[in-house]
Jmol script that loads the backbone (N, CA, C; Angstrom):
load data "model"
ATOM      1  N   UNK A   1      30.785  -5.363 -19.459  1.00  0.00           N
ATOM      2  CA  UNK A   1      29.425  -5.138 -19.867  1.00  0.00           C
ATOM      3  C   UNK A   1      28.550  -6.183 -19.178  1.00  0.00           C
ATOM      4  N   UNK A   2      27.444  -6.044 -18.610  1.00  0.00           N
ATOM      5  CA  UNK A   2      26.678  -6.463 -17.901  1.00  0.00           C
ATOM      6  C   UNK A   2      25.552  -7.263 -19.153  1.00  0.00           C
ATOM      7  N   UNK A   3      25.686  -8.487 -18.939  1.00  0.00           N
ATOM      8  CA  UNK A   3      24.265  -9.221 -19.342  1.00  0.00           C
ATOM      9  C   UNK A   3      23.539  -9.655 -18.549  1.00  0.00           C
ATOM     10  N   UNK A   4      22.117 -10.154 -19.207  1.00  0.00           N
ATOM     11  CA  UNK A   4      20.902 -10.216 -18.625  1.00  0.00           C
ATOM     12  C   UNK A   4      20.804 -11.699 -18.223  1.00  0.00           C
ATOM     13  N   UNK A   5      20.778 -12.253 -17.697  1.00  0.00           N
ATOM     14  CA  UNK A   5      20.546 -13.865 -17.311  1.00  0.00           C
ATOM     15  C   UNK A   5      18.656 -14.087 -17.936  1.00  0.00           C
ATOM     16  N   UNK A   6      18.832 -15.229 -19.023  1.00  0.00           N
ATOM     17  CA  UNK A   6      17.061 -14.883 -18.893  1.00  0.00           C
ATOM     18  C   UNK A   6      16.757 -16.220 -18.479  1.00  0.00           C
ATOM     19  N   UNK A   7      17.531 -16.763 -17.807  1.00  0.00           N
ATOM     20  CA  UNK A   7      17.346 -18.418 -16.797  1.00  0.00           C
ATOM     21  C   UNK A   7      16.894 -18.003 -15.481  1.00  0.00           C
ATOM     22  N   UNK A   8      17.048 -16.800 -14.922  1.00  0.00           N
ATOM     23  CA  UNK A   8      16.723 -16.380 -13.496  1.00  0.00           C
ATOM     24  C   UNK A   8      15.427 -16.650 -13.676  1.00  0.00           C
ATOM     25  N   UNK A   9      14.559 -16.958 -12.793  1.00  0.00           N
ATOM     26  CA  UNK A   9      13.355 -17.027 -12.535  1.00  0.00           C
ATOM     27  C   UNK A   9      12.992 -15.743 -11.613  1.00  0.00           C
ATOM     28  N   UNK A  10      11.719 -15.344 -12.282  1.00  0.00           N
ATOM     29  CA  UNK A  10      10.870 -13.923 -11.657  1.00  0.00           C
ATOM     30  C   UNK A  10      10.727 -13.715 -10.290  1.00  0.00           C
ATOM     31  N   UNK A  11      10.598 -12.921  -9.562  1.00  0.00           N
ATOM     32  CA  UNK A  11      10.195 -12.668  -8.712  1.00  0.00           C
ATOM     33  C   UNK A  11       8.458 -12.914  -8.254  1.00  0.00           C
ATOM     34  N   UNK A  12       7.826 -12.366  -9.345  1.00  0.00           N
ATOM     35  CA  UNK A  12       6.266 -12.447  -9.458  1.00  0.00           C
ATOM     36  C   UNK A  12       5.770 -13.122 -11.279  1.00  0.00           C
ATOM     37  N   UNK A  13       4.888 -13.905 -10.469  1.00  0.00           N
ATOM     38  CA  UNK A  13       4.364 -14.951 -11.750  1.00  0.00           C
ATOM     39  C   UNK A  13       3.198 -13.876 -12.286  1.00  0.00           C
ATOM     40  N   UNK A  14       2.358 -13.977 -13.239  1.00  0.00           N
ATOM     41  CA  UNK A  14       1.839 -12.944 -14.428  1.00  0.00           C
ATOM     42  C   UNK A  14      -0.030 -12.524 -13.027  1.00  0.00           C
ATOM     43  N   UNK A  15       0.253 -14.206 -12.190  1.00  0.00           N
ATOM     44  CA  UNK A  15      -0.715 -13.876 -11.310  1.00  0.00           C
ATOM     45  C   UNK A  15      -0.562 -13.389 -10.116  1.00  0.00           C
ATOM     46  N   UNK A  16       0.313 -12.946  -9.863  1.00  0.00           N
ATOM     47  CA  UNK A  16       1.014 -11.861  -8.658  1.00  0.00           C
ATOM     48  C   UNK A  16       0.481 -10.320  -9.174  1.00  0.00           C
ATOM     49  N   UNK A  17       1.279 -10.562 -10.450  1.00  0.00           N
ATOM     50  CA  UNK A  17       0.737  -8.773 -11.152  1.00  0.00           C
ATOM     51  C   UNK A  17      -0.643  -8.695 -11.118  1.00  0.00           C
ATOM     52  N   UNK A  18      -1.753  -9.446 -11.487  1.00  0.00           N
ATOM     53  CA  UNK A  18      -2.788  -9.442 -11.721  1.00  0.00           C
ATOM     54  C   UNK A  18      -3.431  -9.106 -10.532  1.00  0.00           C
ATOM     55  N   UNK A  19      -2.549  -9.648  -9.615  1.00  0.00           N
ATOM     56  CA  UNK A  19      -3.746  -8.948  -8.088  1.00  0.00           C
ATOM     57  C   UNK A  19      -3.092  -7.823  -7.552  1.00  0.00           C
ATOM     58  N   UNK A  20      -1.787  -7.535  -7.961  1.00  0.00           N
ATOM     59  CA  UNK A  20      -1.209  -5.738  -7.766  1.00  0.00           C
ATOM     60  C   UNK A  20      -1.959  -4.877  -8.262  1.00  0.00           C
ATOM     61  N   UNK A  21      -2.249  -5.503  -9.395  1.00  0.00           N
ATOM     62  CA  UNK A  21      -3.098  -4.329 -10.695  1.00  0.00           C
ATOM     63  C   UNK A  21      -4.784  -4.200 -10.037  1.00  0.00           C
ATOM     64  N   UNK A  22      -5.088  -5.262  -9.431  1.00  0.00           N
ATOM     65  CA  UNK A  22      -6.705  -5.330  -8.804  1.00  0.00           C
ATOM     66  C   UNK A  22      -6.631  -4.438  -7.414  1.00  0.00           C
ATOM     67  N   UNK A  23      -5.402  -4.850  -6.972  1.00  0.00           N
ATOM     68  CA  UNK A  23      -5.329  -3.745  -5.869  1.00  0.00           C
ATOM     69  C   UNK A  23      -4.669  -2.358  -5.478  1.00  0.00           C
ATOM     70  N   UNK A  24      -4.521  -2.260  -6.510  1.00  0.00           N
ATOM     71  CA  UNK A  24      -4.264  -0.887  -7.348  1.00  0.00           C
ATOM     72  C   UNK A  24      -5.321  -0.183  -7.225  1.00  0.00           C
ATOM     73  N   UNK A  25      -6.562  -1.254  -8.526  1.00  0.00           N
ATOM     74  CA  UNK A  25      -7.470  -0.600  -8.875  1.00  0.00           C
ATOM     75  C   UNK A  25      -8.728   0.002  -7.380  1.00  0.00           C
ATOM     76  N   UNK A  26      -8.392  -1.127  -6.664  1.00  0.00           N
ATOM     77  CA  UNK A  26      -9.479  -0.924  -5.908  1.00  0.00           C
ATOM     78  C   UNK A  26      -8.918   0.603  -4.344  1.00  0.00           C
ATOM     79  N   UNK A  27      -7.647   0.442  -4.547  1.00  0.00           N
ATOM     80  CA  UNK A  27      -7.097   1.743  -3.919  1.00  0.00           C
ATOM     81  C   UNK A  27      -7.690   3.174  -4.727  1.00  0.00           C
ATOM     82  N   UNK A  28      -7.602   2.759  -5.946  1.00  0.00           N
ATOM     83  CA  UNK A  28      -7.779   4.183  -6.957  1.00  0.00           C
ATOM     84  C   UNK A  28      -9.278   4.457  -6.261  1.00  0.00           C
ATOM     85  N   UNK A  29      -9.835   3.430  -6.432  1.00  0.00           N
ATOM     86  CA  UNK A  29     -11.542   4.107  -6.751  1.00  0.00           C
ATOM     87  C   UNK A  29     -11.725   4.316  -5.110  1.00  0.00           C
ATOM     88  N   UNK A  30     -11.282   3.839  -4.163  1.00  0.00           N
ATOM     89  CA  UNK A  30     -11.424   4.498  -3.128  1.00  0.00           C
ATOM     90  C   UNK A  30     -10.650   5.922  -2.549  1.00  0.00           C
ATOM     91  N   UNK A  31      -9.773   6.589  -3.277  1.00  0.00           N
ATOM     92  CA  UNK A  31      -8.998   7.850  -3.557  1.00  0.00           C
ATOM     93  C   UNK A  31     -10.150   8.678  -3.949  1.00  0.00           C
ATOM     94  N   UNK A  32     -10.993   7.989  -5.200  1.00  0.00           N
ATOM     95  CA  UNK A  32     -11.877   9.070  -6.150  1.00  0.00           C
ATOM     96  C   UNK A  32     -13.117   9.020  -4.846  1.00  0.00           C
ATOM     97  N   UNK A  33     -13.806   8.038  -4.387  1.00  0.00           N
ATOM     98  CA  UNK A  33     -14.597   8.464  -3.788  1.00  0.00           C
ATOM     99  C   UNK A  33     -14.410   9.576  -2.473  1.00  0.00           C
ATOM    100  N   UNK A  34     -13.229   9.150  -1.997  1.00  0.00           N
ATOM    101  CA  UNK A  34     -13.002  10.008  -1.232  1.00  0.00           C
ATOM    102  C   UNK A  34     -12.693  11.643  -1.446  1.00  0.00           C
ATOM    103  N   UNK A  35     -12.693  11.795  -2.635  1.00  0.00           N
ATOM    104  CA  UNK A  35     -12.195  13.128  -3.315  1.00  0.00           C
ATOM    105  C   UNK A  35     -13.843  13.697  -3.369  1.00  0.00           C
ATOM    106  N   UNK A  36     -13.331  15.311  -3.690  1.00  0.00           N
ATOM    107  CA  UNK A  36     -14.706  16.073  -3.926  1.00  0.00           C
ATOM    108  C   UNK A  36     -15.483  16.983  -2.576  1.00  0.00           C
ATOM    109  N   UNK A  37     -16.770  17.150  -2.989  1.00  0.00           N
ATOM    110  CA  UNK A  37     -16.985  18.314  -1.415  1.00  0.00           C
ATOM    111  C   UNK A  37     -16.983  19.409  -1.837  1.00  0.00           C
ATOM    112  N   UNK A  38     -16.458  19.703  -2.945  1.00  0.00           N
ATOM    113  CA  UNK A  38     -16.233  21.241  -3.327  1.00  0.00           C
ATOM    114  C   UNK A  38     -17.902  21.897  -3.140  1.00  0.00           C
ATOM    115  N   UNK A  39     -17.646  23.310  -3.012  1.00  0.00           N
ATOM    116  CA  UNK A  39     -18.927  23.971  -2.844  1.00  0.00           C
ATOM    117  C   UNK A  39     -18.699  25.209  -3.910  1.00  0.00           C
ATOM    118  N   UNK A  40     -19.591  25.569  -4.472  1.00  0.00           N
ATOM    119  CA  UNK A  40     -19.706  26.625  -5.317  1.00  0.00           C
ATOM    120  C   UNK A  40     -19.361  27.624  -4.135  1.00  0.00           C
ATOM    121  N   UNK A  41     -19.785  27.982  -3.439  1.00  0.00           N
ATOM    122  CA  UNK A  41     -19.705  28.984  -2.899  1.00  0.00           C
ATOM    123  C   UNK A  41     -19.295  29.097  -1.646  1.00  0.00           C
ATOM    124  N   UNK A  42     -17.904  29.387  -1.724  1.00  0.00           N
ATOM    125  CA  UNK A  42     -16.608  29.220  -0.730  1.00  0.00           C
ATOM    126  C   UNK A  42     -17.218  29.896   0.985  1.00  0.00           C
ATOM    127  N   UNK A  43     -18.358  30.480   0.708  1.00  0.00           N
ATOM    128  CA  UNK A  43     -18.950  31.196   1.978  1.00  0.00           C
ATOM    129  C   UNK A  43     -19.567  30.052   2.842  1.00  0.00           C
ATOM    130  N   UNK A  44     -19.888  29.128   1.960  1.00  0.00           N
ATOM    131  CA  UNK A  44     -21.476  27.927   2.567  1.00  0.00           C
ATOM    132  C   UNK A  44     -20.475  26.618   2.891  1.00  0.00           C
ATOM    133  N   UNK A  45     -20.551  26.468   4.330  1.00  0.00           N
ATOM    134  CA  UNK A  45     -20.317  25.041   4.409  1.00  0.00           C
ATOM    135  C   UNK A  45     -21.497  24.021   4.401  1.00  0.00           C
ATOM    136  N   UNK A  46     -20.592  23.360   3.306  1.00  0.00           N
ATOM    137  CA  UNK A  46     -22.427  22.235   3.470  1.00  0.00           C
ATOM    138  C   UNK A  46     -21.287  20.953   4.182  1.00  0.00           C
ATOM    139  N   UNK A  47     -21.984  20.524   5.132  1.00  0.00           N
ATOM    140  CA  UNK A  47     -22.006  19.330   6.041  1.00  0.00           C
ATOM    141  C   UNK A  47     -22.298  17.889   5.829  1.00  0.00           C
ATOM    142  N   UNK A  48     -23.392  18.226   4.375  1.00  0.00           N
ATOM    143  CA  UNK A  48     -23.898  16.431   4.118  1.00  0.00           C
ATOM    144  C   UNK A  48     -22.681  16.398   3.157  1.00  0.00           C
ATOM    145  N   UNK A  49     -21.986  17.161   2.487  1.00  0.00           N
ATOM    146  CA  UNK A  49     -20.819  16.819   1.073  1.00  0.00           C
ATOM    147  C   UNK A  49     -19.969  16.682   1.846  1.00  0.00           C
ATOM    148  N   UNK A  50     -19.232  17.318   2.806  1.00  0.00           N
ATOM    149  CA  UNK A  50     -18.139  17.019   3.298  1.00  0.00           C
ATOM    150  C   UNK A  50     -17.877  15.641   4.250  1.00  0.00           C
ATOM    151  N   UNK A  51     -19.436  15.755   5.439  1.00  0.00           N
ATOM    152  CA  UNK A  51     -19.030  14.607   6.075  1.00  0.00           C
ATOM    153  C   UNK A  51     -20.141  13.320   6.047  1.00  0.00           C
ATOM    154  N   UNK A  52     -20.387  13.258   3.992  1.00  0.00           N
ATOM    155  CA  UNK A  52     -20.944  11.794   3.766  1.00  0.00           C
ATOM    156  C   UNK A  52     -20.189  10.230   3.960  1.00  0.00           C
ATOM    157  N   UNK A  53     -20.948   9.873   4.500  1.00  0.00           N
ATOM    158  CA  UNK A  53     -20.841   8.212   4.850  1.00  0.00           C
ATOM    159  C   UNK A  53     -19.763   7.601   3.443  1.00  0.00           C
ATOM    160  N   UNK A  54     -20.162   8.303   2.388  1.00  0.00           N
ATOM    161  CA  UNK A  54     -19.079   7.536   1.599  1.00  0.00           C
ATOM    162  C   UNK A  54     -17.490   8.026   1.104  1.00  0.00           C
ATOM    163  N   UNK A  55     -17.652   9.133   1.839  1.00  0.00           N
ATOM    164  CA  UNK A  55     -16.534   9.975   2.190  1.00  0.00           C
ATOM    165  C   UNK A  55     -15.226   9.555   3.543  1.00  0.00           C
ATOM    166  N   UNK A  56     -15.988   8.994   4.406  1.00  0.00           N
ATOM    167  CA  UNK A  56     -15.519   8.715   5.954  1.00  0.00           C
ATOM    168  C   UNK A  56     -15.375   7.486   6.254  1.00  0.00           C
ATOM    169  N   UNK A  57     -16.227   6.650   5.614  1.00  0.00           N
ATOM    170  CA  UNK A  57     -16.429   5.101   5.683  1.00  0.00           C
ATOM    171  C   UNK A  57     -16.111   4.565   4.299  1.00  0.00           C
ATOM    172  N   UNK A  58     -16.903   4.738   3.546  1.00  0.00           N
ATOM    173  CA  UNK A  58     -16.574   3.282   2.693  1.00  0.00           C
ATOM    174  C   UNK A  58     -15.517   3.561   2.060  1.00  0.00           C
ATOM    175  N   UNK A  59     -14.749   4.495   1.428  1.00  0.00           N
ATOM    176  CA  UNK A  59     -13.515   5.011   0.935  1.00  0.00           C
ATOM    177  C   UNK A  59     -12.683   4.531   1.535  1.00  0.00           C
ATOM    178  N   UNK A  60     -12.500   5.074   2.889  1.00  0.00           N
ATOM    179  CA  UNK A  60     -11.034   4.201   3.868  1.00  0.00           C
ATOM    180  C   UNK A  60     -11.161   3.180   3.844  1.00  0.00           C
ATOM    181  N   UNK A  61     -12.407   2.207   3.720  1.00  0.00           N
ATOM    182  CA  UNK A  61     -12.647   0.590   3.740  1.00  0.00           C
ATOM    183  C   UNK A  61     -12.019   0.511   2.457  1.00  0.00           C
ATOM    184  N   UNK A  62     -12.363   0.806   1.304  1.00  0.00           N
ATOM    185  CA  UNK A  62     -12.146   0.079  -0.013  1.00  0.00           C
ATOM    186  C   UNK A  62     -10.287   0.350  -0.178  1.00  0.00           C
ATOM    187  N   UNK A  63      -9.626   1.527   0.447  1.00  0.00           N
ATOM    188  CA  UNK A  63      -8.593   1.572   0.675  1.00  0.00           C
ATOM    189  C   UNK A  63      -7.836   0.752   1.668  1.00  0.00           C
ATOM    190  N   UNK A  64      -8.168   0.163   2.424  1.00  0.00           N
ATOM    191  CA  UNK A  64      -7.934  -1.241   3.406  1.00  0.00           C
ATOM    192  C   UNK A  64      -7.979  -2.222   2.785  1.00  0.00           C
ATOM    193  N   UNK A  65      -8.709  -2.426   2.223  1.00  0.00           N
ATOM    194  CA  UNK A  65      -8.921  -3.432   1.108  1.00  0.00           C
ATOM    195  C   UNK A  65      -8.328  -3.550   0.201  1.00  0.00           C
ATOM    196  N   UNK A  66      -7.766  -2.308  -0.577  1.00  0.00           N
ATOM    197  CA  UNK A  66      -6.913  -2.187  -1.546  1.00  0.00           C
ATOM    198  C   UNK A  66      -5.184  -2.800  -0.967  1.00  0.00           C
ATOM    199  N   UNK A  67      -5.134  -2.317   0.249  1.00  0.00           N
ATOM    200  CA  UNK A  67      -3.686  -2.592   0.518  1.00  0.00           C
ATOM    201  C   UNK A  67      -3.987  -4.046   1.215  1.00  0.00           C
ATOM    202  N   UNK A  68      -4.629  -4.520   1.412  1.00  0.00           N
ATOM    203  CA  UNK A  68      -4.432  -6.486   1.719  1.00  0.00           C
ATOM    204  C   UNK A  68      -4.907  -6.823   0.515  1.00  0.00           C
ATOM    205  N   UNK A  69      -5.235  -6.437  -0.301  1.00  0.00           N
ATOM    206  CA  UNK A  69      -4.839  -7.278  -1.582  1.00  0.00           C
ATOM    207  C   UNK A  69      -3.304  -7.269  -2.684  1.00  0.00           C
ATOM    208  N   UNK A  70      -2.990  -5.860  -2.268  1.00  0.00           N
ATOM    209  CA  UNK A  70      -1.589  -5.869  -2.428  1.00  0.00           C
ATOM    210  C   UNK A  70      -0.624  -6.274  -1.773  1.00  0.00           C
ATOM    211  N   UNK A  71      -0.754  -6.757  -0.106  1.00  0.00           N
ATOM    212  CA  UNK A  71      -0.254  -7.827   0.925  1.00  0.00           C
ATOM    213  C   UNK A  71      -0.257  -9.286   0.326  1.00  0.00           C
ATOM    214  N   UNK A  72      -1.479  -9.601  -0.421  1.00  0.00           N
ATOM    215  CA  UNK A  72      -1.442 -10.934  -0.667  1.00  0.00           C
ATOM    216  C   UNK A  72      -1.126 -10.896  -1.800  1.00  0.00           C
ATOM    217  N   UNK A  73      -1.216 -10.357  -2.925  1.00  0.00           N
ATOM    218  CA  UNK A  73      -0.393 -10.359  -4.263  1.00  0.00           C
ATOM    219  C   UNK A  73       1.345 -10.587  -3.833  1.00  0.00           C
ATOM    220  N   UNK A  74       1.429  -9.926  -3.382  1.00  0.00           N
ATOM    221  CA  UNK A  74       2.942  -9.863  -2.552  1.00  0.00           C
ATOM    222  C   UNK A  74       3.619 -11.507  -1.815  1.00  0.00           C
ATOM    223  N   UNK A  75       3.013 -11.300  -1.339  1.00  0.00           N
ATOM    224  CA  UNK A  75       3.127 -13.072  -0.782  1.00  0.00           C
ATOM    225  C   UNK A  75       2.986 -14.284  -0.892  1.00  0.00           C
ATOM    226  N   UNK A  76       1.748 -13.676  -1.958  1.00  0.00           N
ATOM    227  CA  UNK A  76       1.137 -15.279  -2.614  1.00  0.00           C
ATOM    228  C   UNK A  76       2.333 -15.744  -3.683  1.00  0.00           C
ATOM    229  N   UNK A  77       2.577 -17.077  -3.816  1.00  0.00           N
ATOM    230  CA  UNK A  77       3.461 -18.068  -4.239  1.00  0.00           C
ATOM    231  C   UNK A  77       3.087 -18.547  -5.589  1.00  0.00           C
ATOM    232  N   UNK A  78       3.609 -17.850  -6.513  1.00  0.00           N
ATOM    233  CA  UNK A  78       3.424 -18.926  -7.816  1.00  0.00           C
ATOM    234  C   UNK A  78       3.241 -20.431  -8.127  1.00  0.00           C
ATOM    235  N   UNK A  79       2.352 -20.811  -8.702  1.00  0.00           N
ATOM    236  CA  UNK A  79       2.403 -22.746  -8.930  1.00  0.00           C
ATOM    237  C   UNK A  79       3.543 -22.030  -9.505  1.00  0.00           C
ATOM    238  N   UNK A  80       4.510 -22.078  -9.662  1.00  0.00           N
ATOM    239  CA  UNK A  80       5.590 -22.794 -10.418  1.00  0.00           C
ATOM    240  C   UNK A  80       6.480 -22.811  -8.785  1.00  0.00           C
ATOM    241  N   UNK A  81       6.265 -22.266  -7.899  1.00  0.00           N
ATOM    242  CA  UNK A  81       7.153 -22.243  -6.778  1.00  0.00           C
ATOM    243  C   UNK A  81       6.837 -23.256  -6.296  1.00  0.00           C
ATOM    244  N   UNK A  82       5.140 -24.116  -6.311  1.00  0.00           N
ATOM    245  CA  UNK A  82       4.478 -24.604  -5.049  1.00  0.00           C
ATOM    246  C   UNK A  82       5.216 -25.881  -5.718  1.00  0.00           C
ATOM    247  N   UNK A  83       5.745 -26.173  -6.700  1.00  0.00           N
ATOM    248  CA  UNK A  83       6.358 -27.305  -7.604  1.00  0.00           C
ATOM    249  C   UNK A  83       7.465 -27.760  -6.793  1.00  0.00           C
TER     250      UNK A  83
END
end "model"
wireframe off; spacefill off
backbone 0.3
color backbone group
């Protein structure tokens, strides 16, 4: 039977998670902005919904952003390591 060692020390300190979870968040909301466009009426292409600036640009930015903050959550070193 397998026990748990609870002397191992973590992988990620509570402030590692905290910037996974921020860069999480900031991936999500650039997903939602990028979502949408729909048109009532499947005949009409409208051009300003599909190819708005916050559709093409700032979405993929805040998603760039989202994943180097999950780069540095990742890497960054607990004070209890820098000890």
């Amino acid at each position: 039977m397998a026990t748990s060692n609870s002397n191992t020390p973590s992988m990620f300190s509570k402030s590692n998670y905290m910037w996974m979870l921020i860069g999480a968040v900031v991936m999500a909301l650039g997903m939602f902005l990028m979502s949408g466009g729909k048109s009532d009426d499947p005949h009409v292409f409208d051009k300003n919904a599909v190819y708005s600036a916050t559709r093409i640009t700032v979405a993929p930015i805040l998603i760039f952003i989202g994943l180097a903050i999950e780069i540095y959550a990742i890497f960054k070193k607990s004070s209890t390591e820098k000890n």
